[in-house]
Legacy VTK file of the C-alpha trace (Angstrom):
# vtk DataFile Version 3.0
C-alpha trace
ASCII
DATASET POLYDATA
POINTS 362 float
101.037 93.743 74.829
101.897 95.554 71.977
104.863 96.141 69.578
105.446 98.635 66.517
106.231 96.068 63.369
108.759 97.179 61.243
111.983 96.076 60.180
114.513 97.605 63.534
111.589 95.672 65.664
111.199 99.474 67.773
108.814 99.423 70.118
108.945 96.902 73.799
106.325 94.304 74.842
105.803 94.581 78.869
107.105 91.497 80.610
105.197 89.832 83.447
107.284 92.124 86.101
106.048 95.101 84.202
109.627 95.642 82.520
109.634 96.176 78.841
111.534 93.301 77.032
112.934 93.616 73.912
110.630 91.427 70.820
114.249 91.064 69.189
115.792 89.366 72.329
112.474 87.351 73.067
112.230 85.654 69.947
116.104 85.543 68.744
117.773 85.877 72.076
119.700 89.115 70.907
119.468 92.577 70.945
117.698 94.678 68.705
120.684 96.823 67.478
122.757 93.105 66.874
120.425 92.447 64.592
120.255 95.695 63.405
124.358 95.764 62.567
123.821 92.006 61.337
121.444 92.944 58.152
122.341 96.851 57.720
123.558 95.748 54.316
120.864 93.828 52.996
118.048 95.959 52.222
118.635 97.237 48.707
116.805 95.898 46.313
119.089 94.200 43.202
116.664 95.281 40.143
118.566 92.894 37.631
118.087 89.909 40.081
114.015 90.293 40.263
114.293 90.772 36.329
116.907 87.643 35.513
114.703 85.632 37.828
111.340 86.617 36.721
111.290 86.599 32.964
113.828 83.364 33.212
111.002 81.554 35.604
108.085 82.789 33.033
110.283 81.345 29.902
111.193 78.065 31.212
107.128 77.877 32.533
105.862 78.992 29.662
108.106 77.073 27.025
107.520 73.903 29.106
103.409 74.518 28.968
104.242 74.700 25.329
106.440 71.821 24.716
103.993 69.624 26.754
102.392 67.022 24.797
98.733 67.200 25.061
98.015 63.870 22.787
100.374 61.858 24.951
99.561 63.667 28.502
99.835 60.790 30.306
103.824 59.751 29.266
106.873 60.329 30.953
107.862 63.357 28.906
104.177 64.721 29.809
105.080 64.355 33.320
108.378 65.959 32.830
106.648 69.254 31.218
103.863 68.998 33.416
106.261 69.540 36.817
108.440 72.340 35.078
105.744 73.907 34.096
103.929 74.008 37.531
107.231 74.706 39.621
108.809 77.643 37.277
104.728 79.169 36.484
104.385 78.925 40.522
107.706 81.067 41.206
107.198 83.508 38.433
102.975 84.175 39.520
104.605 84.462 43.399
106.751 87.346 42.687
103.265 89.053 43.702
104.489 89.094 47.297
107.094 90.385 46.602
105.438 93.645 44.929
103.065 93.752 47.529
105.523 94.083 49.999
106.966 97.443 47.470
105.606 100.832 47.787
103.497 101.444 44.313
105.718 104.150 43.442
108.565 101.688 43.143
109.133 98.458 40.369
107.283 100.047 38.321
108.110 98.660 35.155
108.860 95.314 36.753
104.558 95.373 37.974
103.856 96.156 34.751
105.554 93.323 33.144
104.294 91.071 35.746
100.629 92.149 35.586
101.565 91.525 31.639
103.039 88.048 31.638
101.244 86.511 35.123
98.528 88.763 36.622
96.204 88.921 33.118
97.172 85.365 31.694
96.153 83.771 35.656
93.594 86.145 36.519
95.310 87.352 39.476
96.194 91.253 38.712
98.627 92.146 40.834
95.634 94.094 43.171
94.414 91.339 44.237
97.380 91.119 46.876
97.689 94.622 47.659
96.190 93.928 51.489
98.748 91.319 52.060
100.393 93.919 54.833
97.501 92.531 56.936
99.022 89.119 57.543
102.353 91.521 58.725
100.368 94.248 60.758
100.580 94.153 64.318
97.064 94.877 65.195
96.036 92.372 62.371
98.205 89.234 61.997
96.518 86.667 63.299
93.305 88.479 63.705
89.871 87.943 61.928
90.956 90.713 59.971
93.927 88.652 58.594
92.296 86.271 55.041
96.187 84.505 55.402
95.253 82.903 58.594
93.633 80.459 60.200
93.815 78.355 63.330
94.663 75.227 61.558
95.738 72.647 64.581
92.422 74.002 66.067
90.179 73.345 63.450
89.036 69.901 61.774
90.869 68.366 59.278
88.904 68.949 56.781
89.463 72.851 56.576
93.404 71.972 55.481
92.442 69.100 53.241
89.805 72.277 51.934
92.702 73.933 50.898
94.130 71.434 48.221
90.982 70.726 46.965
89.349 73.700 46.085
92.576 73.748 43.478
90.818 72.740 40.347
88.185 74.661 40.665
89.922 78.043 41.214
90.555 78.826 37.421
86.609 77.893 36.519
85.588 80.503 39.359
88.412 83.289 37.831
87.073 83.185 34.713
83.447 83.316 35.931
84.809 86.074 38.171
85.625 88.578 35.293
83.971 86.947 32.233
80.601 87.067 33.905
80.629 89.303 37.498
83.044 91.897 35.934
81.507 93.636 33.082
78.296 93.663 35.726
80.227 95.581 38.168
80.207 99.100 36.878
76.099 98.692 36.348
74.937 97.324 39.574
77.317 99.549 42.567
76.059 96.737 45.231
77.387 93.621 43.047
80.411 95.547 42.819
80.906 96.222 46.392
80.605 92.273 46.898
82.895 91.464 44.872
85.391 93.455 45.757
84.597 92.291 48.692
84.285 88.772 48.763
86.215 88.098 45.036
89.071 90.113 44.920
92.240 88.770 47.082
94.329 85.809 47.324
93.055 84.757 51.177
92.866 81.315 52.547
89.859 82.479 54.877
86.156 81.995 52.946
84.878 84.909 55.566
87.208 86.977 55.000
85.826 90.475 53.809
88.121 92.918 51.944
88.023 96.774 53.190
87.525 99.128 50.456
88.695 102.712 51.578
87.198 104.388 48.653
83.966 103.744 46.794
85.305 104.514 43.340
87.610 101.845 42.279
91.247 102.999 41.584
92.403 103.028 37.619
94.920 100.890 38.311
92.292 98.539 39.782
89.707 99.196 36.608
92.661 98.736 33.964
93.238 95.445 35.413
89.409 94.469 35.534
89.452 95.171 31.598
92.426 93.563 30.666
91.572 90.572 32.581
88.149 90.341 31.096
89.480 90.996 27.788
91.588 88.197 28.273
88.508 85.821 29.242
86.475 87.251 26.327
89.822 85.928 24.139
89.812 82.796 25.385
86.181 82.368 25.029
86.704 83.168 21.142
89.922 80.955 20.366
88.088 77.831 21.473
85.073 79.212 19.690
86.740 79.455 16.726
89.192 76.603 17.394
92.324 78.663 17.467
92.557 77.302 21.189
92.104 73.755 21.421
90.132 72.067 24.331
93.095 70.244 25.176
95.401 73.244 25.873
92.706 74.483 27.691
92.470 71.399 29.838
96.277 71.691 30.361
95.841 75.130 31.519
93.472 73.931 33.871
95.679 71.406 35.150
98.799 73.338 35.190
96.834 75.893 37.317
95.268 73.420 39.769
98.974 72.231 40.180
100.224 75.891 41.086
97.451 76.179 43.484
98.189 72.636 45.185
101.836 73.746 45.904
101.098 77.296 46.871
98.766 75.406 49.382
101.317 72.791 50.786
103.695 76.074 51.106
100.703 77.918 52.892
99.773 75.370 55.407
103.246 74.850 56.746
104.748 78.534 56.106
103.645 78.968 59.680
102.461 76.708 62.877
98.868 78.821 62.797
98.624 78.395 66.640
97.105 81.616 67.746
93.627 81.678 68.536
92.558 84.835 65.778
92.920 87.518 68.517
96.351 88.654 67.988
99.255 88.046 69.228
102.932 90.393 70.620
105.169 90.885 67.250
107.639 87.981 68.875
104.771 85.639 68.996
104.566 86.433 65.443
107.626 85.819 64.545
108.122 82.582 66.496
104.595 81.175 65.300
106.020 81.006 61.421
108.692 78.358 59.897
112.112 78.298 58.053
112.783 75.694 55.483
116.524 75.923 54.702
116.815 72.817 51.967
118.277 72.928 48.918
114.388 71.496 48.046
112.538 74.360 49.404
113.080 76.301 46.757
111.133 74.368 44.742
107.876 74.617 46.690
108.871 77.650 48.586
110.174 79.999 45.704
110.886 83.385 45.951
112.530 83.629 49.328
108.977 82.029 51.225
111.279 79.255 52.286
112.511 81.379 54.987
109.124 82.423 56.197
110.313 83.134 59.558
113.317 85.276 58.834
110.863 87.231 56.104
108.063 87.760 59.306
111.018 89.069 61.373
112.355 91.559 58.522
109.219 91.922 56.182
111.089 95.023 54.085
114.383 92.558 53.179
114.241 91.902 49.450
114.013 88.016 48.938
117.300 87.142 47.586
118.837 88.397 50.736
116.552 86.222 53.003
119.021 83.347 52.633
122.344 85.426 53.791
120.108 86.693 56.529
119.004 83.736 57.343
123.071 81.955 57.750
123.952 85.365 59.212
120.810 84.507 62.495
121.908 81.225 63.012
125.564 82.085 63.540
124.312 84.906 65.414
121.908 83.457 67.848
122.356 81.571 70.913
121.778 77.919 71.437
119.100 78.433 73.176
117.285 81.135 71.353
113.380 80.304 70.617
114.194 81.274 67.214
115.729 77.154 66.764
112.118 76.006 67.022
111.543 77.814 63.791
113.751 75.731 61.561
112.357 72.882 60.215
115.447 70.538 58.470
113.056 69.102 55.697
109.220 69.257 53.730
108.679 65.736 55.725
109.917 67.544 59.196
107.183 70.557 58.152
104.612 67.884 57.977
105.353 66.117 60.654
105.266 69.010 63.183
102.189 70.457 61.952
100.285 67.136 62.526
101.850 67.175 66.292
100.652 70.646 66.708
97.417 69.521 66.062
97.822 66.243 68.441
98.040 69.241 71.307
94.437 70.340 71.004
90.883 68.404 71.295
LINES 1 363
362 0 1 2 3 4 5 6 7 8 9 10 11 12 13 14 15 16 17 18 19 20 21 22 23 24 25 26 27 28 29 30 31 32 33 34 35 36 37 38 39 40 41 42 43 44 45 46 47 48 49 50 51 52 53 54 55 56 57 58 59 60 61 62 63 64 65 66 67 68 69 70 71 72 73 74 75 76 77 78 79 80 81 82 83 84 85 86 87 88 89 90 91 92 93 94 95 96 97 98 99 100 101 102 103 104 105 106 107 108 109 110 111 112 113 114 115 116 117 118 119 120 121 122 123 124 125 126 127 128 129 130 131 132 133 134 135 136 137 138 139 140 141 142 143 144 145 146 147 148 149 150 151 152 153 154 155 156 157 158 159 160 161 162 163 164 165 166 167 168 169 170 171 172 173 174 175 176 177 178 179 180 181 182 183 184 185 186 187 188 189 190 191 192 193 194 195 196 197 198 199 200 201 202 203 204 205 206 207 208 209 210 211 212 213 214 215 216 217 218 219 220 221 222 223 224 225 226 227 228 229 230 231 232 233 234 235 236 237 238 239 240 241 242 243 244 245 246 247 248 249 250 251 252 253 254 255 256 257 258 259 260 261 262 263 264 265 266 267 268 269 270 271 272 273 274 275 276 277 278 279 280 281 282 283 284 285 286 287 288 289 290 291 292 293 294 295 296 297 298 299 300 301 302 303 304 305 306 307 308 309 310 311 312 313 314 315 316 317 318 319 320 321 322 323 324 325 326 327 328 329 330 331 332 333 334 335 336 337 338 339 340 341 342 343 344 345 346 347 348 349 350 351 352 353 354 355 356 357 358 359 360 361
């Protein structure tokens, strides 16, 4: 069973008569050019949108990191700084998937400016997400080949509670990433083959292994090694010199724990994670990830990830189009389309499903 992925969904799956069958009619009950006319108009970028929405997320994040008051952390008005600064950091750091679902040739400026104001200050240049296409790949998604997946409801419970607390000590392993393994890399080729390996992508699976096409690392890739170990080295020296104190360093730490706690709520319930890591038809896909349309979601699911499902079936939509797609399905659709058991009315209803999921297997 196999099916081309791209946006018009070309390509048939063979039924069990033999017969192809659509992917657009098996998991939305329509046809492929319905959906086709339904979102014809939605695929330009809007430039001025990503731009508004990034730089205003990175202001409000960065002024409330600021504002926060690290002698009085534990107060009301701590608390207040704290969560703005988590929630607006998270949604300006996740406009990564967005560029890494943009030809390099394209945003230009705009991955510049990110790499600039979210990549370098996090430690998560914008190459570290370059191989997301795997978890969208038809011969990969879902596969041992894709770092975004795992079977979840098949594994034990302590492989999702792994995933929220491995938070705090992501920044600590960043900075030993490129303060320490970095400048090492160019000496010793093998080190430098592990860690690009094994240290260089935003994954959720430990094993996962990163395939390098080239052996010379890409200048892009190199500029962003330097700047982000430049960045370390700075660090290193303001607290040295006590230009940085310890306790905005602690916040730091804490605000980035907190971005990494979300991202991982929003992870484990972006999708049901019931395949078995040998693949699965494009509809299967589709039908195996989750749509949170609440006014809440964008809070935890910024960027347009709140409509998971709708982003699986058409991966090349820009983000703030996801939501019109999204109203324009569900008018679209029949009652009984597959595509209903997608839609999940709240973060509790998310939950909740995802622990019945798991109920269903030993």
């Amino acid at each position: 069973m196999s099916v081309a992925l791209n946006d018009g969904n070309r390509g048939d799956v063979a039924g069990q008569s033999g017969v192809p069958v659509d992917p657009t009619r098996a998991c939305l009950g329509i046809e492929r050019n319905a959906l086709r006319d339904l979102m014809v108009d939605l695929y330009r970028p809007r430039q001025p949108i990503y731009w508004f929405d990034f730089l205003l997320s990175a202001a409000v994040g960065y002024g409330a990191f600021g504002l926060f008051p690290v002698h009085n952390p534990c107060s009301a008005t701590g608390a207040f700084f704290y969560s703005v600064a988590v929630l607006a950091l998270y949604r300006a750091v996740i406009f990564t998937h967005e560029l890494s679902h943009k030809p390099l040739n394209r945003f230009r400026a705009f991955r510049v400016t990110w790499d600039v104001l979210c990549g370098i200050p996090f430690l998560l240049p914008s190459y570290f997400y370059d191989e997301h296409k795997s978890h969208h790949a038809q011969r990969t998604y879902g596969t041992r080949r894709d770092g975004e997946y795992l079977s979840y409801p098949r594994l034990p419970v302590g492989y999702t509670l792994m995933l929220f607390a491995i938070s705090p000590l992501v920044l600590p392993a960043l900075m030993f990433r490129f303060l320490v393994l970095a400048p090492l890399m160019p000496i010793f080729p093998s080190l430098r083959a592990l860690v690009l390996a094994y240290a260089s992508s935003l994954v959720i699976d430990s094993a996962h292994r990163r395939e390098i096409a080239k052996k010379e690392m890409p200048v892009r890739w190199i500029a962003q090694e330097i700047a982000c170990f430049g960045w370390c080295v700075a660090i290193v020296l303001g607290v040295a010199t006590g230009s940085i104190s310890v306790a905005r360093l602690i916040e730091a730490e804490c605000v980035v724990s907190g971005i990494f706690a979300v991202n991982a709520l929003r992870t484990l319930l972006a999708h049901k994670y019931s395949g078995t890591r040998h693949g699965v038809g494009f509809h299967e896909q589709v039908l195996d990830s989750n749509d949170f349309p609440t006014t809440l979601g964008v809070l935890w699911a910024p960027v347009g990830l709140r409509f998971h499902a709708v982003h699986h079936l058409l991966p090349n939509l820009p983000y703030h189009a996801l939501g019109t797609a999204h109203r324009r399905l569900m008018a679209a659709i029949p009652v009984d389309s597959p595509f209903h058991d997608c839609q999940q009315s709240s973060l509790l209803s998310g939950i909740g499903a995802a622990i019945e999921l798991r109920r269903r297997f030993p």
